[in-house]
N, C-alpha and C positions, 0 to 999 in steps of 0.2 A: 511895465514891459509890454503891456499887451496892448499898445496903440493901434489905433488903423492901420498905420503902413505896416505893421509887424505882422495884425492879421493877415494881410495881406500877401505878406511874404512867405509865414509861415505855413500860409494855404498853396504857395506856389512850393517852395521848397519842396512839401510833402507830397507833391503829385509828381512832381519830377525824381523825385528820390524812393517812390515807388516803381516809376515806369524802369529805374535804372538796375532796382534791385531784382525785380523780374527779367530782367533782359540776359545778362549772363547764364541764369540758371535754364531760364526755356530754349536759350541756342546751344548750352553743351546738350542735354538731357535731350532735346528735339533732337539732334543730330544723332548720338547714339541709340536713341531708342529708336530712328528711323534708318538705324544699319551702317550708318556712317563710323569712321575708328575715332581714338582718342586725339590721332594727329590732325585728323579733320578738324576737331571739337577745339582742339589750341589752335591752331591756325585761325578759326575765328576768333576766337578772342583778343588776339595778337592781329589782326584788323582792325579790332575796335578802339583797342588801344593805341595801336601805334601814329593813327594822324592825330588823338589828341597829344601824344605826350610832342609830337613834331609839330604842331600848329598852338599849342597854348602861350607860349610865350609873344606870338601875334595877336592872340587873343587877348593878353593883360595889354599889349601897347595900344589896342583897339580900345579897347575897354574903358582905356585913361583919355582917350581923342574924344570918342564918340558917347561917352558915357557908359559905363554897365548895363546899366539896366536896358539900354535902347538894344545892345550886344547879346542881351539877354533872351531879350522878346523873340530876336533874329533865329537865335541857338535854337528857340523851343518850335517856331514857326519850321524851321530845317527837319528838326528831331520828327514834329508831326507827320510832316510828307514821308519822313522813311520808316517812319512805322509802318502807316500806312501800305504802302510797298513792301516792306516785309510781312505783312497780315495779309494780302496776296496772293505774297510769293510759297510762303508755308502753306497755307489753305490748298494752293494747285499743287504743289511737289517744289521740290526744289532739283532740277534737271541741270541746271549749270550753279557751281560750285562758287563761280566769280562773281554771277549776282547777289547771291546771298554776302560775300565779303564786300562789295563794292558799296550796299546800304548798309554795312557793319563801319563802315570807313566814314562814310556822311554822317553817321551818328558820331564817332567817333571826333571828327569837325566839328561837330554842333558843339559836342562837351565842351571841346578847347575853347569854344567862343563864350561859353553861359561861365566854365570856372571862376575866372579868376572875379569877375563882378558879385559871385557868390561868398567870397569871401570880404570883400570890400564894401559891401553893403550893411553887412551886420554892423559896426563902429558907427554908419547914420540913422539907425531905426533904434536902438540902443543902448543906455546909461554902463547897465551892467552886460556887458562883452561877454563874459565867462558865463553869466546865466542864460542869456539867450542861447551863447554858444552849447549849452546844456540841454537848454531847452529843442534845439533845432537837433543837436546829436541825438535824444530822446526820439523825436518825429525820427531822425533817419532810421534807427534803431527798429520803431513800432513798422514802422516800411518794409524794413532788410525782415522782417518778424512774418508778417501778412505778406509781402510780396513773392518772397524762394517759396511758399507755402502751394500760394494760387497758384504760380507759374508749374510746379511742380505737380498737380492735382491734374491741371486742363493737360498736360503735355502727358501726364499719365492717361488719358483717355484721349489722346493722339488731337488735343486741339492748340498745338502752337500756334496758331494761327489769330484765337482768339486772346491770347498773350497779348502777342502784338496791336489788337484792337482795344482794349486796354488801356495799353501804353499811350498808344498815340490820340485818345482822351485825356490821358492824363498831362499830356506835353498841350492840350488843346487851353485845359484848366489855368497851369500854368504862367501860359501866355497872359489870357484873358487879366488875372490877378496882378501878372504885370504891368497892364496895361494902365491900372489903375494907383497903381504904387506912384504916390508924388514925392521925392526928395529934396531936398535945397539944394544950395549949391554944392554942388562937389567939386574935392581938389582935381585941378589938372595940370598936367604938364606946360612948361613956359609958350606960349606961339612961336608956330616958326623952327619948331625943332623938328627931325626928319626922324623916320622911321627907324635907323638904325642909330642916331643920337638918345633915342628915347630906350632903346636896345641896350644900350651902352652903360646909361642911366640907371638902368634899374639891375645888370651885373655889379655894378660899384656898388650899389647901396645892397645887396644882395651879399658881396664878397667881404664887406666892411663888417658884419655881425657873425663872428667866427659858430657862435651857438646855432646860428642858423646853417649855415652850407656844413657845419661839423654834422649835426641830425642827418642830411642833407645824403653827405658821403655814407654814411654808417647804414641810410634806406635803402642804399642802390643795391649794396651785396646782399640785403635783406629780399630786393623786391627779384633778383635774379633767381638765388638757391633756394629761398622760402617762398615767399607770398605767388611769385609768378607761377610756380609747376602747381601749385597746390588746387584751386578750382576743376582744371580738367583733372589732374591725375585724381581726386577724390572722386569725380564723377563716372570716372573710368574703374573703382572700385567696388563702391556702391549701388550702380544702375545695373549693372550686370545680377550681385547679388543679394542686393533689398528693392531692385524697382527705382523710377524716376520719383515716388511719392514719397520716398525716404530719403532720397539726397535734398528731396526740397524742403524736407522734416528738419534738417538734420541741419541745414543752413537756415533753418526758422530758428534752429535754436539760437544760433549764432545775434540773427535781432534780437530776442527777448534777452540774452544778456549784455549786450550794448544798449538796452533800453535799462538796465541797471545800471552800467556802468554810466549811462549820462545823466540820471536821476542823481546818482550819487554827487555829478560832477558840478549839479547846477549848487548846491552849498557848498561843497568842499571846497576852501579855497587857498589848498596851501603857499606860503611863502617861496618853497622853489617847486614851480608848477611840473616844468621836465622833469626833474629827477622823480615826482611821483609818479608822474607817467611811466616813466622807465621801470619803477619796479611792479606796476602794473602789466607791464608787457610782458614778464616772466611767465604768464598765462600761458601765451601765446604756443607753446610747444605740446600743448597737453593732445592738443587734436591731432597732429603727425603720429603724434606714441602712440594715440586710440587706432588710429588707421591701419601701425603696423601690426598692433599686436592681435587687428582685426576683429575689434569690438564689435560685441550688439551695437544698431541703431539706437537703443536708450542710450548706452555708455558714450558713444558719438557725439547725441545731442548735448550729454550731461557737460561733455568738453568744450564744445560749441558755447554754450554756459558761460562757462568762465573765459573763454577767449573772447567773448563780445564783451564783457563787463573789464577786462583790460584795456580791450580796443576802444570802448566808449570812453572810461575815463584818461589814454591815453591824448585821443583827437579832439577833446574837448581842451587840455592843457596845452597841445600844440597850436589849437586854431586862435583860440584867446592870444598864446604867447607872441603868435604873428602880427595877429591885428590891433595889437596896444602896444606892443617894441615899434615897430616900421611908420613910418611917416604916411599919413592918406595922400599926399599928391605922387607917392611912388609904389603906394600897399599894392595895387594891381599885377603891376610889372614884377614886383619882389614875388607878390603869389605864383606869378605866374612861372617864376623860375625855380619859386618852390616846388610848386607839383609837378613843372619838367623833371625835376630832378629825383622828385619822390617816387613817380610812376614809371620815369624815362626806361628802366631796363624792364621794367612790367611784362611787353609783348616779347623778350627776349626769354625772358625764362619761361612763359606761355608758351610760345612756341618751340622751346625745348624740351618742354613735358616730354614728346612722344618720342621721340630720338632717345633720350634720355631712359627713361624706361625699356624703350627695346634693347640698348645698349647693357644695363647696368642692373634691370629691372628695379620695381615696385619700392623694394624694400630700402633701397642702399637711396635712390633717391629721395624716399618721405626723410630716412636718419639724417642725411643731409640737410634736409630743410628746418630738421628738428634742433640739431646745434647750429645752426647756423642761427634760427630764432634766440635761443637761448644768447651765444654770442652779442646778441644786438644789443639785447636789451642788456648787458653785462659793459659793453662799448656806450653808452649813454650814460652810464651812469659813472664810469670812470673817465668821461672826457669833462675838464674843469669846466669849461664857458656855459655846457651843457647842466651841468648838476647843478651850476653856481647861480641859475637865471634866476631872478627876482621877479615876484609877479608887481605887475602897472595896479596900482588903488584904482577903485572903480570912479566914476566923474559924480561929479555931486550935483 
């Protein structure tokens, strides 16, 4: 597994999956611990999100014209300049509200452009898909582990500023590893097909794999009532009262058990990948019920725990099940409408956090998020196509 280009890769991956996992945590925690409300704190986040889930599907058709990887370099070259400018911008003040969203929105670009070739890459650098895919879940895991940590530490001694310089080392890294990354040929679309034929092409073969858009539909009510409120309204709980050094503690846990869960994922190789997934996700509720019932930071962390070692062995059987089902002259485009679809209400339930809470308060929305998790992962496993998938033999 551990060829040149994978070095390579897996030296890029982990800088950029660093600089990603700091980024969320130093703009809520930067924001309220610099006096700003919880509505401010989703609303950026729901910028950063929102032009990649509306520009990624550009990105996979890009991605299959121009290559990935060249898409890639592009993304990280974007990403660096707005670090930059956000390391700036934090360092002076942050006086207008729109600048700070406006390089949350470029960043938010860049992603859409680097996804979908991050996923389409993995199938040419490696035999075994699931391991690597294990292997790289692992790296994002030790990232999301050290990244909420650092980021959470410097913004606890008022230095977001040096977050973001950082990062946009880390986007410089990257690049460079990219630059060097050689691959063969890779599949592309027929010449001569337009922008929205290629568009077109990859809804069909997207709409054709009922396993795939069933997960698909089942993520979106997830990512509205669960996953989207949950970053700010946590941070809106805990920075008030344990400090910015304990939500960044507290989301370190969250790596270290995603760094189990993908440990575990690189042998585990069951026969229906989903359905293990899915009962893996059951985890996933434990952190809402800690929040309500307003746990110590240990008890938090301990949740965190088991929710990352769900979530790892969860995106390891999902990223594998994509990239050995889907065809490589159409895996781009299919990603790309995968993660439209995975993240697409993301900024909508982010930027409902704070509405949400004034209206309903704290408690009625975590319960919410809480069966709503529970539900999901309860809907995967009783949807047939989903339960029934069969894992691809590794290539010889």
């Amino acid at each position: 597994m551990w060829s040149r280009n994978f070095r390579y890769w897996f030296t890029a991956r982990s800088a950029g999956l660093l600089s990603w996992a700091m980024l969320p945590v130093a703009v809520s925690a930067g924001l309220i611990d610099s006096g700003h409300g919880l509505a401010t704190a989703g609303y950026a986040m729901a910028f950063l999100a929102g032009p990649f889930v509306g520009l990624v599907l550009f990105g996979g058709v890009l991605a299959d014209r121009f290559t990935a990887r060249r898409m890639m370099i592009v993304a990280d070259l974007a990403n660096l300049t707005a670090h930059v400018l956000l390391a700036v911008l934090f360092l002076h003040g942050i006086d207008r509200l729109w600048q700070l969203y406006a390089l949350l929105a470029v960043a938010g670009t860049a992603n859409a452009l680097f996804q979908p070739g991050a996923s389409s890459t993995v199938p040419l650098i490696a035999r075994d898909v699931q391991g690597a895919n294990g292997v790289l879940r692992t790296s994002e895991a030790i990232t999301g582990l050290g990244g909420p940590a650092l980021a959470g530490v410097l913004v606890g001694f008022g230095s977001t500023g040096w977050v973001m310089a950082i990062s946009a080392l880390a986007y410089a890294t990257s690049a460079s590893c990219l630059f060097a990354l050689r691959l063969g040929r890779v599949p592309a679309p027929p010449a001569g097909d337009g922008l929205w034929r290629n568009l077109v092409v990859g809804w069909h073969e997207f709409r054709a794999r009922s396993w795939l858009w069933g997960v698909i539909v089942i993520w979106m009510v997830y990512a509205v009532l669960a996953w989207g409120p949950q970053l700010s309204l946590a941070a809106g709980l805990i920075v008030p009262r344990h400090g910015a050094a304990a939500f960044g503690l507290v989301n370190c846990a969250l790596g270290a058990g995603t760094v189990a869960g993908g440990l575990v994922a690189i042998r585990y190789k069951p026969a229906r990948p989903l359905a293990a997934g899915a009962v893996a996700m059951f985890a996933y509720p434990l952190y809402p019920l800690a929040l309500v019932l307003d746990a110590p930071v240990w008890l938090l962390a301990a949740t965190q725990v088991l929710v990352g070692a769900g979530i790892g062995i969860w995106g390891v059987m999902w990223a594998t099940s994509v990239q050995t089902q889907v065809p490589g002259e159409v895996l781009n485009r299919v990603h790309a409408y995968e993660v439209a679809g995975s993240v697409g209400l993301y900024p909508l339930g982010s930027a409902l956090a704070g509405p949400a809470v004034h209206a309903f308060g704290s408690t009625p929305v975590l319960l919410a998020g809480l069966v709503v998790a529970t539900l999901t992962a309860t809907a995967l496993l009783l949807t047939r196509p989903i339960r029934t998938l069969t894992r691809v033999p590794d290539r010889a």
